[in-house]
N, C-alpha and C positions, 0 to 999 in steps of 0.2 A: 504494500500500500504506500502510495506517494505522499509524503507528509506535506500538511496546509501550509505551511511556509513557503518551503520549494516551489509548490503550483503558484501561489501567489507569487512570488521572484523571480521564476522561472517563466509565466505567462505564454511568451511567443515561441519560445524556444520549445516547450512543451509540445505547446499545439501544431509546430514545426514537423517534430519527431511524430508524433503520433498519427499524422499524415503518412508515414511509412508504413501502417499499419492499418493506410486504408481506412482512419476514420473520416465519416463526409461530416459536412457541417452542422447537422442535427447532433451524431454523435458530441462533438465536439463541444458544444454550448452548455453541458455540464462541470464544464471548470469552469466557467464564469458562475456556473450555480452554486459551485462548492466555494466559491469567493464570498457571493452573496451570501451565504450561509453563515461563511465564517463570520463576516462582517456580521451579522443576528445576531450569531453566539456571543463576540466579545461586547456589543450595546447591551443585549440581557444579560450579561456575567456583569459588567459595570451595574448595571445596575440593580442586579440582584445583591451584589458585593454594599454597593451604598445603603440601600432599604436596611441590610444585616447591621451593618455599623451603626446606623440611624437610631435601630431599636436596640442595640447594645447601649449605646449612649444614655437613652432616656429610658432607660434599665437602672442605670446609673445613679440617674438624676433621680426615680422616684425614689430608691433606697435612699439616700440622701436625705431626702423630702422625709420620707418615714423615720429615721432618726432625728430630723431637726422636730418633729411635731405637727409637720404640714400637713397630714393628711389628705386635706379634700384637694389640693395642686395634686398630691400624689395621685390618685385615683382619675382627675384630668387627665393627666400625662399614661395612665394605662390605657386612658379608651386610643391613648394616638398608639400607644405599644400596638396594640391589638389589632389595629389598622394597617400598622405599617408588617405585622406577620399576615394577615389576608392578602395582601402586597405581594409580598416574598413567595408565598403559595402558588400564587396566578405565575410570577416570574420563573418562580422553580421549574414551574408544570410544562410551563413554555420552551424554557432554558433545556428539560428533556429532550422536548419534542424536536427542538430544532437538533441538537447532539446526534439525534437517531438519523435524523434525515442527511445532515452529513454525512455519517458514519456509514450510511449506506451507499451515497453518491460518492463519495472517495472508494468504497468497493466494485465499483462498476467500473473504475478506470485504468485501464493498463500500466504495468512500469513502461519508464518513458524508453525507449530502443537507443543503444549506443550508437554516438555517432556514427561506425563502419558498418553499421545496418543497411544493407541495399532494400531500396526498394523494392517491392516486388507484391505479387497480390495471391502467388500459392507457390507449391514448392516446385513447379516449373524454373521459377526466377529465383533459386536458390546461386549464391553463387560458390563455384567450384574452389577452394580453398587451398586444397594440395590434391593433388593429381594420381592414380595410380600409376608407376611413371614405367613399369614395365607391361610385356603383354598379358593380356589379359589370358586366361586359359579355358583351352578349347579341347573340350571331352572326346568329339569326334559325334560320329553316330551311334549307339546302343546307348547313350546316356538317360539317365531318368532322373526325373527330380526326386526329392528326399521322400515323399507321401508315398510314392511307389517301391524305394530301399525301402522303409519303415516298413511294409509288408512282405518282403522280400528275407529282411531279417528281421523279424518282431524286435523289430526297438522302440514303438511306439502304436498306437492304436485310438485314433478317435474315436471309431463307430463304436470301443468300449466305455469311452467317454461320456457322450453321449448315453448311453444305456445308464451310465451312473449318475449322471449330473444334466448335461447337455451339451450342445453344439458348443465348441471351441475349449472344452477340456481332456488336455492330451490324458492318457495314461503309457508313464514311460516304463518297457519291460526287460528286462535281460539286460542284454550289452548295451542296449540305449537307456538304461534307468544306470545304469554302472556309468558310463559317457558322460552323464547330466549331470551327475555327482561330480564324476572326477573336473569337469569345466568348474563348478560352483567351487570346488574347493582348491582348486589353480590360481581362480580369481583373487581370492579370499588370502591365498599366499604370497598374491603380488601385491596388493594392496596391505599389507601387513609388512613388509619387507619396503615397501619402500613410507612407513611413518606411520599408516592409518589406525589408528584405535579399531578393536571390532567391535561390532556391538551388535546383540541377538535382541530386537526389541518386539512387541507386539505385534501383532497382525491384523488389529483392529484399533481404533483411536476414538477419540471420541471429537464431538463438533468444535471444539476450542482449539483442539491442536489440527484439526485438518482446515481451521480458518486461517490460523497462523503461517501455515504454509501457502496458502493461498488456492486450494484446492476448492474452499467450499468461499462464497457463492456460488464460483467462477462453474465449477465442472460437477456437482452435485448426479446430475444425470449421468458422469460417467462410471460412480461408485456404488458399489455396493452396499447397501445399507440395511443395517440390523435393527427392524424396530422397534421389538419389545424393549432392548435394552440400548436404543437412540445410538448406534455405534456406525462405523464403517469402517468395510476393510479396504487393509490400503493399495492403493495403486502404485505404490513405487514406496522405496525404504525414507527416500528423502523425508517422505512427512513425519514417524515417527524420530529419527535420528535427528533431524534438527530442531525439532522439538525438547531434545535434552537439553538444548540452551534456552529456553523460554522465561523470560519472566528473570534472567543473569545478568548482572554488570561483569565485565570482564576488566583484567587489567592488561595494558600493552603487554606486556610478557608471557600473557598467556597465546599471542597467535605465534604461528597460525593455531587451529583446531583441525585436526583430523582426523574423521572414522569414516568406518567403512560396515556395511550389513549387508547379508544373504536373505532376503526373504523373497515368499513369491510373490507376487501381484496378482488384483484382481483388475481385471477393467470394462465396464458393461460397452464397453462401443463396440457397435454392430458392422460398423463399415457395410463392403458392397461385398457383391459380389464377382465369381468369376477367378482364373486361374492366379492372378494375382495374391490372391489371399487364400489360396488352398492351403491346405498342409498346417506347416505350424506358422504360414509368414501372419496371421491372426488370429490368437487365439485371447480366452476369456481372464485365462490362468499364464503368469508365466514365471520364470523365476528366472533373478536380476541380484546381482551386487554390487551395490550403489558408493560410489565413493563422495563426500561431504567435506565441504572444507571450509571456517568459519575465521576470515581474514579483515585484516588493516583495511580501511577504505585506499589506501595508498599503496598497497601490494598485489592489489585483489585479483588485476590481471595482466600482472608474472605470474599469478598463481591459476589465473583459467590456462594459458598457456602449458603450463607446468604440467596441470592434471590432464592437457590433450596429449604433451607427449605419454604420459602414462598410459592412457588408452592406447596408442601405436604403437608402444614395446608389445603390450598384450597380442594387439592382433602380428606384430612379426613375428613373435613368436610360436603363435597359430597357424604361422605361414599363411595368411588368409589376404588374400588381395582386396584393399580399400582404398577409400578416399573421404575427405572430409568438404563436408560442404558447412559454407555460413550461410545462415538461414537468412531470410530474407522481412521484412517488414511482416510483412501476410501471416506468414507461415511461423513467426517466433510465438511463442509462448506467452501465455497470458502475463506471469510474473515475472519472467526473464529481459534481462536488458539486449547480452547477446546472448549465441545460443550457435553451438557448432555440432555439426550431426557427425557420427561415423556411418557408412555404408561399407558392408561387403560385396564383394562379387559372386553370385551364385553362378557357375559355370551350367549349372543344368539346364535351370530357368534360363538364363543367360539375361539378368537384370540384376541392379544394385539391391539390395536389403539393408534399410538400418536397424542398427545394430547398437548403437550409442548417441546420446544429447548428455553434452556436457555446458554447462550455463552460469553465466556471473546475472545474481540479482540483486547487485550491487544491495543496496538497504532496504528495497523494497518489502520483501520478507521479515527483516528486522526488525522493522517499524508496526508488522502485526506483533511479530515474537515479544517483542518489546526486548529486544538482544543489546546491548548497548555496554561500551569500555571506558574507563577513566580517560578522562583528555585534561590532564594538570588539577583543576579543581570542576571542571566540566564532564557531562559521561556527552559519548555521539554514539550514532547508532553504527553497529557494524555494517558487512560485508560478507553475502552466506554465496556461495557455491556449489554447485553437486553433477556428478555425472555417472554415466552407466560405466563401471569397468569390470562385466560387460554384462550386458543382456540375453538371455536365450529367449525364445527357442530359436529364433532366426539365425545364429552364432555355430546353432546345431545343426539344424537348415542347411548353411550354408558349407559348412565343415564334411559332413557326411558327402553332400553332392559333388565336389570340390575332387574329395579324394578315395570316389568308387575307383574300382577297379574292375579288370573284370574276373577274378577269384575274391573279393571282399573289400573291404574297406579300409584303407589305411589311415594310423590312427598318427595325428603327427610326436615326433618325438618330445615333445617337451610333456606331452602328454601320458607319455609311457609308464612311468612311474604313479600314476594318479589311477591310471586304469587297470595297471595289471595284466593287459593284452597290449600286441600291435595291432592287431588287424583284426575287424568284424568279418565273419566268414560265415 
């Protein structure tokens, strides 16, 4: 959430930026609302503030009264007390009302997009960032994509999915439930070797902490929601995990923060249809190890940079052929400023699959979290971060297809040790 300052100081340059993101000028007429808001707020706080004082005073003055012997001035002076608290009531009631109305129009507005944000209105106009810079690889004929391995060598099964749960919950078996693991806990080894804290959090949160993240107004429709006990589960680790800073003052020595968590995700989007999204490139269920990193407003991004090369040791060492793309105005994310995607190459499909969003949301987050560091005798708000290192099932997806053979699967070597086998056969 953008704090009411910034929008007010920031004005043109706001409404500048947020044109990258394709809003037309109806959208846009709600910063001026949130101005005029504000501007309510502080006339009703002045003078909610004043009425308080008024009748503290002549609180004062009747005690006074009632010790000198004055009586009947003293009982004058309550009927104005009395007055000026039916006052303060009406102020109060008002002084709410406008608070809420803010608080919701500052929630309907996007973080504003970093400067290097292109333009663009979907992820067509995304732009290419770094390049896969050798050839791309080519299976030949007999190749098949991963849904028809998955059947070939039971490493996975939707149609048993569905009989359990429904459409878009894999069930992983054998060597592919052994594969799924050993990636999760690869992940889990790189990110812990190079600083990350782990952290095993819930799988469900409740409305506080998934506002805080900025999931809920925004994406409400894309979560699963439990509502005997008002919960949801999460879409990604980022909500629980930086939520362990919520409601913290930090001191400069404590950045950066870094952790990292394995959990699955849930996500109700339906998307389309068609070969596109067969298999596992969409499913309901996936599971993801999230790396977080809770920095200096003044470091924040050495440190997005930082955690993208993190993700490209990963996939080289997956030997998996990608490229990073920067997202585009359109296509960034509601709470994110930038936002860099990873894609793999699936040779079968013969189409990119992402695979990773790695994103600086500079303070926006913060300012729900209420996340904020000593600055000499001042706190400011932080600087929160997070990316996929790395995502399945598309990671598996992609991996499998990549490296059929035609006697099995080859599993790559950094993976050996994790799996216990070379080769699915």
């Amino acid at each position: 959430m953008l704090q009411t300052t910034f929008i007010r100081e920031n004005r043109e340059l706001l409404l500048s930026r947020l044109g990258k993101r394709n809003w037309q000028a109806t959208d846009l007429l709600v910063i001026d609302q949130i101005i005029e808001l504000d501007d309510q707020r502080k006339a009703l706080q002045t003078a909610h503030e004043g009425l308080l004082a008024s009748r503290n005073q002549l609180s004062d003055e009747i005690g006074q009264l009632f010790k000198a012997g004055q009586r009947e001035k003293a009982e004058g002076l309550r009927q104005e007390v009395n007055e000026l608290k039916e006052k303060a009531t009406v102020l109060e009631t008002e002084l709410k009302d406008t608070l809420e109305k803010l608080q919701y129009a500052l929630y309907t507005v996007p973080n504003m997009p970093h400067e290097s944000v292109p333009a663009g209105s979907t992820d067509e106009d995304n732009e290419v960032f770094k390049d896969w810079s050798g050839p791309l690889p080519d299976l030949g004929e007999g190749a098949v994509p991963h849904w028809e391995l998955a059947k070939k060598y039971n490493l996975f099964d939707l149609e048993l999915g569905v009989k359990i749960t429904g459409a878009g919950f894999p069930v992983y078996r054998g060597k592919g439930a052994k594969l799924q693991r050993a990636l999760i806990s690869f992940f889990l080894d790189e990110a812990t070797a190079a600083g990350y804290e782990e952290i095993i959090p819930p799988h469900l949160v409740n409305e506080a902490t998934a506002t805080a993240t900025g999931q809920l107004p925004d994406k409400e429709g894309q979560m699963y929601y439990v509502a005997a006990d008002d919960l949801y589960l999460i879409p990604t680790a980022e909500v629980p995990v930086t939520n362990v800073y919520r409601d913290v003052i930090l001191n400069e020595e404590d950045f950066p923060i870094k952790m990292t968590a394995y959990t699955p995700c849930f996500r109700r989007e339906a998307g389309s249809y068609g070969a596109h999204v067969r298999g596992l490139n969409r499913v309901h269920q996936f599971d993801k190890v999230e790396i977080v990193q809770i920095q200096h407003p003044d470091r924040s991004y050495d440190t997005l940079y930082e955690m993208l090369d993190h993700v490209e040791r990963v996939l080289q060492k997956l030997e998996l052929p990608y490229r990073i793309l920067r997202l585009c105005g359109g296509d960034l994310g509601f709470t994110s400023a930038l936002t860099y995607d990873f894609e793999v190459y699936s040779a079968a499909q013969q189409r990119w699959l992402e695979v990773s969003s790695v994103s600086n949301f500079e303070t926006f987050q913060a300012n729900r979290l209420k996340l904020r560091y000593r600055d000499g005798k001042q706190t400011q708000l932080a600087h929160t971060l997070n990316g996929s290192a790395l995502a399945l099932a598309r990671i598996f997806a992609a991996l499998v297809e990549n490296n059929q053979q035609p006697d099995g699967i080859a599993i790559p070597k950094v993976l050996h040790s994790y799996t216990g086998f070379q080769q699915i056969d």
